[in-house]
N, C-alpha and C positions, 0 to 999 in steps of 0.2 A: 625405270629402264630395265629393260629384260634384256641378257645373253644367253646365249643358245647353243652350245660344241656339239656335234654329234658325229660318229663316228658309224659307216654302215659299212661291214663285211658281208659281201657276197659269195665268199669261198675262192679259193686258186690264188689268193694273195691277193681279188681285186676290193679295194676300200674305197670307200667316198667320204671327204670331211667336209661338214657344214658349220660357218658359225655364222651368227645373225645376231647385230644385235638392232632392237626396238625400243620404242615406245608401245604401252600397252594401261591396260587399266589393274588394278589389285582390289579386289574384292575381299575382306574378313568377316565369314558369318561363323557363329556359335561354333558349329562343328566342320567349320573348311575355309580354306583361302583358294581364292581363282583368279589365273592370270589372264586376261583378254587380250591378244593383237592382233593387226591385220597382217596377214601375209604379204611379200612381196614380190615384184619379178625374180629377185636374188633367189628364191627358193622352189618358183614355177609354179607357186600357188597362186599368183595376183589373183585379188577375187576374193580371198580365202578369209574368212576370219577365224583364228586357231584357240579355244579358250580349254584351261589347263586347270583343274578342279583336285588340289587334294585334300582328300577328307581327313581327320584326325587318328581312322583307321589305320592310316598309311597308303591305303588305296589312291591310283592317281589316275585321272580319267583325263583322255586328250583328245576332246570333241573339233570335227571341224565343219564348218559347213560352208557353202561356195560354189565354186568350181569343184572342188573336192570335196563330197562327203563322207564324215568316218568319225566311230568311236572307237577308242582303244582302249580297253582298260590293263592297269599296270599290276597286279598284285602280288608281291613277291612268295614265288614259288608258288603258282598257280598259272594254269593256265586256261585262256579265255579267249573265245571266239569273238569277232567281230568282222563287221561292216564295214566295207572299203567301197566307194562308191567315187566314180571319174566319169567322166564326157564321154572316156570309150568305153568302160565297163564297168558292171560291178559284181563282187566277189569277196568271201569271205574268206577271213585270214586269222590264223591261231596268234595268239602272241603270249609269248611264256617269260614272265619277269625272273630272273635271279637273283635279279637284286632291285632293292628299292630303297632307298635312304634320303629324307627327306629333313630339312630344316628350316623350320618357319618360325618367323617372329614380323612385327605390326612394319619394320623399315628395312628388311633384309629376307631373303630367304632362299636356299639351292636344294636342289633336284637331282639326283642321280639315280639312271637307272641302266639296267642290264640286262638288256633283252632278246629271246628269237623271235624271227618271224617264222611261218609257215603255212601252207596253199597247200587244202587237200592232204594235211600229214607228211608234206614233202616243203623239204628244211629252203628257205628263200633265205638267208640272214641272219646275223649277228649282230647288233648294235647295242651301242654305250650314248646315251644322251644326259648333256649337265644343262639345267636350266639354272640361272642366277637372275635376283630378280633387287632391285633397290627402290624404295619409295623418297620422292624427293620433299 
């Protein structure tokens, strides 16, 4: 089971809150765990499958492929360009981690991270996302 909070400020006080939670798959290799689900209407990805890869680094990469394609990668106190790719367009988007704190073990595992977006150098957002993940 996978739960999802995430929190997106877009400035002037306007927030969006999403929680989700799924069924997904857990994957454990040598140097990573990754979480695989489908997306749903709940989150306007139908289509989407979202897999969630973090390395031992502490690097957390959040592939999607779909309706919506995109990598994002997470790295605290770095920032990293990527690929955002939709039906109506596509366009490259900065994401700057501040935080990334990650806890993983073989029957449990949460995700925190603290991120901006930005388009072009110009600030789109503020988000906080907790992934929590249980193996049954």
């Amino acid at each position: 089971m996978i739960s999802i909070d995430g929190t997106q400020n877009f400035g002037s006080g306007n927030t969006d809150n999403v929680e989700l939670t799924t069924e997904g798959e857990l994957t454990i290799e040598e140097n990573s765990y990754t979480l695989k689900y489908n997306e749903s209407e709940l989150t306007g990805m139908e289509g989407t499958v979202t897999q969630i890869t973090v390395e031992n680094s502490g690097v957390v990469n959040l592939i999607r492929t779909g309706i919506v394609n995109s990598q994002l990668v997470f790295e605290e106190g770095k920032r990293n360009l990527s690929c955002y790719d939709t039906e109506g367009a596509a366009f490259s988007i900065g994401v700057f981690a501040s935080y990334v704190d990650t806890v993983l073990e073989d029957n449990y595992g949460e995700i925190n991270i603290t991120y901006a977006m930005d388009v072009d150098d110009k600030p789109i957002g503020e988000n906080e996302i907790r992934i929590r993940f249980t193996r049954r």
